[in-house]
N, C-alpha and C positions, 0 to 999 in steps of 0.2 A: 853830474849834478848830485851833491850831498845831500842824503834823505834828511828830512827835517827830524829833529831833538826833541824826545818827548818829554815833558818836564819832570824835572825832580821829582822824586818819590813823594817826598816831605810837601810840595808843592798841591801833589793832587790828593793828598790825605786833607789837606786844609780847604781844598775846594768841597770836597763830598762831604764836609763835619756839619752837623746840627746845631742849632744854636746852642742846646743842652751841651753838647760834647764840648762846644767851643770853652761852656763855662767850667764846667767837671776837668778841662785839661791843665795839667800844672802852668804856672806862667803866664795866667788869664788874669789873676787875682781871684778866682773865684775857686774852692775846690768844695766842694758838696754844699755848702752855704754860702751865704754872703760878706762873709769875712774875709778880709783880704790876708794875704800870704806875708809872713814875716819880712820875705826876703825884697816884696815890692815897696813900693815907697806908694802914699794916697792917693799924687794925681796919676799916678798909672792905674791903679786901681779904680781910679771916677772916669778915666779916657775909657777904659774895656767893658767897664761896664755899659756905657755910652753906645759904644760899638757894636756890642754885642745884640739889644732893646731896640736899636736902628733899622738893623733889616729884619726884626722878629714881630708877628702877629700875636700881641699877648692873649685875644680873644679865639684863635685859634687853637680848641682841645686837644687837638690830635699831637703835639707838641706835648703835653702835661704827662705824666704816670705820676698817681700815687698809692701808696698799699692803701689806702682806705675806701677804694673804686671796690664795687662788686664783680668779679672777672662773668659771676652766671647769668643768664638772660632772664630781668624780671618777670615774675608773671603777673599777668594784667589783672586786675579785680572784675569777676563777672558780676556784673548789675543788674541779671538775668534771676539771681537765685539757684537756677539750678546744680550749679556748683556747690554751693551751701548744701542745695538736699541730699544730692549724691554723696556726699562725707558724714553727711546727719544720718543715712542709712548705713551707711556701711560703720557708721560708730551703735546704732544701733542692731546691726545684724540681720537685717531686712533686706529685700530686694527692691529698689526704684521701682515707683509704679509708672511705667511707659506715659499710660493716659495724662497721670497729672503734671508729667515734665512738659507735654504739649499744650497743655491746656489752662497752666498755670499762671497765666495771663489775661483769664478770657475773664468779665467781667462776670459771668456766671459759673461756678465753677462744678460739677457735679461728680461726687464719686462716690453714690451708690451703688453697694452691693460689691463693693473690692475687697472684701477681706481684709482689712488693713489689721487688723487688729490692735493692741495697745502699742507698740512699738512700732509700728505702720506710720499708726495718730503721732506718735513723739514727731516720726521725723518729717511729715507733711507741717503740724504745726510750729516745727521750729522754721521752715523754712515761710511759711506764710506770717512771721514778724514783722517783718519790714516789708512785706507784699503789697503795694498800694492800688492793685488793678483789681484783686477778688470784693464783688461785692457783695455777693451771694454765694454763699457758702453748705452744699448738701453733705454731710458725712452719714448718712442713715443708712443701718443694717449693715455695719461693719465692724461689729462686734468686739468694739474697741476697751469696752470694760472702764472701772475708776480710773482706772492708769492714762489711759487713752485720753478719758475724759478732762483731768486734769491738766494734760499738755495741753490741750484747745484752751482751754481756759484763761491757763498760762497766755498765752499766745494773745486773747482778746484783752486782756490786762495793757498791750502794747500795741494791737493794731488797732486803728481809730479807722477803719473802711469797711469793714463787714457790716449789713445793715442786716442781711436774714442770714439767720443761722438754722440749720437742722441737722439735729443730732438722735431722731429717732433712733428704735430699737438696737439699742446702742451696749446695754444691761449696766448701765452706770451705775445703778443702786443707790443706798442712801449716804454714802460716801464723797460723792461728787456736789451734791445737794446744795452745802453751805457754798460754796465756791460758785456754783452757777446762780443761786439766789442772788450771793454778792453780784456778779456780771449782769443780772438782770437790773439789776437796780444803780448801779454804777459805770456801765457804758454808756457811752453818750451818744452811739451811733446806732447802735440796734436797734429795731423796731417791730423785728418779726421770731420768735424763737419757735421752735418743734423740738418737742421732748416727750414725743409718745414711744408708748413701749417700752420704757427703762424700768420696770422694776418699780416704780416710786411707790410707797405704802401709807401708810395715816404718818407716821411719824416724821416721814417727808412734807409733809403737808402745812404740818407746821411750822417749816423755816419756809416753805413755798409761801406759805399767806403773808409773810411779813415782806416778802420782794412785790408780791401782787400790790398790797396794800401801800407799797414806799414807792414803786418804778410811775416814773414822768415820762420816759420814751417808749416804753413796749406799747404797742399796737395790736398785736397781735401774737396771742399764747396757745400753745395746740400742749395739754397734758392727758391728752385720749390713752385709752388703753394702757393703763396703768391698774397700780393696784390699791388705789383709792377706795373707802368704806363710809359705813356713814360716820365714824368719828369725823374722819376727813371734810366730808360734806357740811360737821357743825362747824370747823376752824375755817374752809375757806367762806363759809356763806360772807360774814363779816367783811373778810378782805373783799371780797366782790363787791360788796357793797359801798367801800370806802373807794374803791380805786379810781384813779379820773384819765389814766392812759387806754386801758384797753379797748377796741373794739371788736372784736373780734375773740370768743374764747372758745375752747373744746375739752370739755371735759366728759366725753362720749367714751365707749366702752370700761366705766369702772361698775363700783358696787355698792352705790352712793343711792341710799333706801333711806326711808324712814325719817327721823330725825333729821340725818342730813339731807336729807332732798328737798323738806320742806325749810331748812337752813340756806340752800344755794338760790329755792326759790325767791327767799326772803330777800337776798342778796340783789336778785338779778331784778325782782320790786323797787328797791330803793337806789340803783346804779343811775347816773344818767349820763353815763355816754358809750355806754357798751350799745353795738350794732346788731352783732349776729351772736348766736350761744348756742351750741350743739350738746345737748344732753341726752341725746339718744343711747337706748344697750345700758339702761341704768338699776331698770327694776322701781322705779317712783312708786309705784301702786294709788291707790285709790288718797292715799297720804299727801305723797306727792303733786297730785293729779288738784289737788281741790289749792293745795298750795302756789300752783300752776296759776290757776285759773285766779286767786288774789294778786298773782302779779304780773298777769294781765290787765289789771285793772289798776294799780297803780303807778304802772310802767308809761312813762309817754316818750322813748327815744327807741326803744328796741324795734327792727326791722324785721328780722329773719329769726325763728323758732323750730327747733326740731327735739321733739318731743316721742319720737318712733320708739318705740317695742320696749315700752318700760311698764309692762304690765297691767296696761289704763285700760279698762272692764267697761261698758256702757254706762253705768254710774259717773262714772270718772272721766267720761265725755260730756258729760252734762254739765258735769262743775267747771271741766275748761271754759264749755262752751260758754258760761255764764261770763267770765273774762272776754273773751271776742265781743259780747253786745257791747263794749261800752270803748273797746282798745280801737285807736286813731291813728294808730302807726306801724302795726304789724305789717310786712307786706308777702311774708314765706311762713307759710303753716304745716309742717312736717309731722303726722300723727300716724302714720303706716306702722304695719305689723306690731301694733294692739290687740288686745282678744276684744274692742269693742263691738264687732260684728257689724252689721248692716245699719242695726239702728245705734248705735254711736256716732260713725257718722252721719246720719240721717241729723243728730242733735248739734254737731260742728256746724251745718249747710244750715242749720234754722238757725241758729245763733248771729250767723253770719248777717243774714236776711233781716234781720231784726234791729243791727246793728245801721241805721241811715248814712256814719260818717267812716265807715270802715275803706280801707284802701286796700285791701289783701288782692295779689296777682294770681298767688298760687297755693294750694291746700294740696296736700300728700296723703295720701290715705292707702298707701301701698301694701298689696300682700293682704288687703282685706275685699272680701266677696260683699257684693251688694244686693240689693233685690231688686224690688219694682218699685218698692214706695222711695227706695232713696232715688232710683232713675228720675222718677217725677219731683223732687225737688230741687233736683241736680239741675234738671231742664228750666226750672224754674230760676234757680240763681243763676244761670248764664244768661237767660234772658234779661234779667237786671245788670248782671256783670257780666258782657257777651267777650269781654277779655280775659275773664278770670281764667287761670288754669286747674281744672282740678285732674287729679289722677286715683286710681283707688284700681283693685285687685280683679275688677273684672264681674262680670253678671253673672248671677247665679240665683235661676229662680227654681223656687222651694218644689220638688216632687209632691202631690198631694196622696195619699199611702191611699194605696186600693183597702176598701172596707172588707172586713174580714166576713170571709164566706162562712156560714155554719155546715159542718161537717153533713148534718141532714142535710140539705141543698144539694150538695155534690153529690152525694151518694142518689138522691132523688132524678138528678139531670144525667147521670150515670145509668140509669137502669130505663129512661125514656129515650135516650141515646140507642140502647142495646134493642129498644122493643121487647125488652121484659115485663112480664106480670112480677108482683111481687111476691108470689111464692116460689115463681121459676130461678128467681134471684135467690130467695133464703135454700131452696132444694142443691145449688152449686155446693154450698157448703156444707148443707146435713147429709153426710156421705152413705150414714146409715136408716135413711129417713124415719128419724124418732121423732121428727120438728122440736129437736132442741141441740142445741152446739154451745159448745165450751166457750171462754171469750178468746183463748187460744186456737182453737180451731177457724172465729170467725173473723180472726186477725190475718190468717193463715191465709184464707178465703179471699180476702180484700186484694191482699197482695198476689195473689192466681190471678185472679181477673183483673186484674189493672186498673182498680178502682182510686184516683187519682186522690189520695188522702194519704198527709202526713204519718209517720207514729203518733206525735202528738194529737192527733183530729182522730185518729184512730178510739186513741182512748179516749178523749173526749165523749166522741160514739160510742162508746162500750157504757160507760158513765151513765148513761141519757138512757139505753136500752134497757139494762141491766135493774131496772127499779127496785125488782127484793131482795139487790145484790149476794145472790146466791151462787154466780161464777158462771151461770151460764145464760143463756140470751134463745127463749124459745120462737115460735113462729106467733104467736100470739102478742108478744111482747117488743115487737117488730112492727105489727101493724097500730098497735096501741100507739106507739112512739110517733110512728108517719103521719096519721093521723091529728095526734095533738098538736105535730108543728106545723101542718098546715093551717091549724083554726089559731097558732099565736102568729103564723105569717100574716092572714086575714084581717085578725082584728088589729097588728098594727099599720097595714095599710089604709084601712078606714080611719085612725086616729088621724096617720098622716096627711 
């Protein structure tokens, strides 16, 4: 039996060709393009083409090369962000902060106290641009500086979702100022800013009052602890007055006296739709205090008042308190750590009482000592308002000072103690019994025997004995002295 014939060479090169190959081969009509070869004639050239398009899947790629394919494996767009921040750090020379690449999603986002500093801030707010999950936004005490300041800023120019921002103790200074003024007033989304502790000074103040005065969404402005004066105090009184978003302000910890206290007062008179106002830590004084107390009384929409440790004297209780008899809407009274004492607020608690359409929940009177007269009207206004809260510094009733003994007396109750005569007493000290001793010697003497007298009583007694002050003190002059104060003891007992 003759092994079978494997076929032609030429045979099994045409079976394994590609459609590509088929067309790239001489004699096809086709050689790199679609132009037919000189030496075919057309319909050969329309039959092979035919032939070739037959048994070919033109929608199958794997068929195709051409140089304009990318041979490297794309890489995917992360819609994470966090790819963006990791290149935003490493272009700014920073290191990734761990926490916010986890957390960079959460609709609260919190990263107080990281040190980020001004290049930190760059590359966290380049990457919260396009961020649409942070709603709340804490960068405070991260010591981010103008630089810092500016990138955030940048940033809310583009993110429309951040609605609280806090940029606390941050030391922005007055460099950041125009630029945050501008975002208070031209975000559409904000409603709550915190920008205490930056440095801000009067001359901040003044692009500050023109965002207070102009912003329709801020809600709520925290400019605590800053370095506000009373310039300060006369530019924002004004914008306080005009604005119709805020409710909620803090302008606690500056140094807003005088002039201006009675300017923010005036402000926070004619406001109507601010809530709460913390002006505590300001130093108002007795100025301030009565300007208070006017804008208590023409205020009808403010709630909450804190008024703590701004130098308000008992006087200056009074005149507040003259606002509470008539105010219908206050419901938080914060007046703690004042120098008004007891009876200060003794004057807040009558005012109250006096007041028939007052709503107040709670009065503060922290860090101040009270006595017994204010206890009894304390008990008195919770008996009328058995809800009201009040708080104050705690009881402290007055020591009544022991009346002062006279140096005779003691020395009297000293020698009926011992069972002495009264020469056996002067004979201790006249050593050389002349019956007469020095007032050195009878000082001397006092303090041998342990006769329970002062230096001061001492001389006192020397004083008194001593009548033709001569320096020394005889036995006669002893009993003279005993003698007369028991007849002024006498006769002021029968007075009494």
């Amino acid at each position: 039996m003759e092994p079978e014939q494997s076929p032609p060479p030429e045979e099994t090169h045409q079976q394994q060709e590609s459609p590509v190959e088929r067309l790239s081969r001489p004699g096809t009509g086709l050689t790199g393009s679609l132009i037919p070869d000189e030496n075919d004639n057309r319909s050969h050239y329309k039959q092979s083409q035919s032939d070739v398009f037959e048994n070919y899947d033109i929608m199958d790629d794997r068929g195709w090369d051409t140089d304009l394919e990318n041979e490297d494996a794309k890489s995917s767009y992360d819609s994470t962000g966090r790819t963006a921040y990791v290149e935003s750090c490493k272009k700014q020379g920073v290191v990734p902060a761990s926490y916010f690449i986890r957390h960079m999603h959460d609709p609260q986002l919190e990263m107080r106290h990281h040190g980020l500093g001004p290049n930190g801030a760059k590359a966290i707010a380049t990457s919260l641009v396009s961020n649409t999950t942070v709603l709340r936004l804490d960068l405070s005490d991260n010591w981010m500086g103008p630089n810092g300041g500016l990138a955030v800023c940048d940033m809310l120019k583009e993110n429309c979702y951040i609605s609280d921002l806090n940029l606390s103790d941050n030391k922005l200074g007055l460099s950041c100022v125009d630029v945050l003024s501008d975002i208070i007033v031209n975000n559409n989304t904000l409603t709550r800013v915190s920008l205490s502790g930056n440095e801000f000074d009067d001359a901040a103040a003044e692009i500050f009052s023109e965002a207070i005065m102009n912003t329709i969404k801020i809600e709520f402005l925290d400019l605590s602890h800053n370095l506000f004066g009373e310039e300060a105090g006369v530019i924002l009184g004004p914008a306080i007055s005009e604005n119709s978003s805020i409710k909620q302000l803090d302008l606690s910890w500056n140094c807003i006296r005088r002039k201006g206290a009675v300017a923010v007062a005036a402000g926070v008179k004619n406001n109507i739709f601010m809530k709460k106002i913390n002006l505590s830590w300001n130093g108002f004084g007795l100025e301030g205090a009565t300007a208070i107390g006017d804008a208590l009384k023409g205020n009808s929409v403010l709630e909450e008042l804190d008024i703590a440790n701004n130098r308000i004297n008992t006087e200056g209780a009074v005149l507040v308190g003259k606002g509470l008899t008539v105010n219908e809407t206050l419901k938080t009274f914060k007046m703690g750590l004042n120098p008004m004492q007891s009876s200060g607020c003794y004057a807040i608690i009558a005012a109250v009482l006096k007041n028939p359409n007052t709503i107040i929940e709670e009065l503060d009177f922290q860090g101040i000592l009270v006595n017994k007269d204010y206890i009894d009207i304390e008990n008195q206004c919770k008996e009328q308002y058995p809800e009201m809260k009040i708080t104050h510094g705690g009881f402290h009733e007055a020591k009544k000072r022991k009346p002062n003994i006279h140096p005779m007396i003691k020395l009297q109750q000293f020698i009926e103690e011992k069972n002495l005569r009264l020469i056996e007493f002067f004979l201790k000290f006249d050593k050389d019994g002349s019956m007469s001793v020095t007032r050195e010697e009878f000082a001397e003497g006092i303090v041998e025997n342990n006769v329970p007298l002062t230096r001061d009583e001492v001389t006192v007694l020397l004083n008194e004995l001593d009548k033709d002050g001569d320096g020394e003190i005889d036995f006669s002059e002893l009993v003279v002295g005993n003698h007369e104060f028991k007849a002024a003891q006498q006769e002021e007992a029968q007075d009494a």
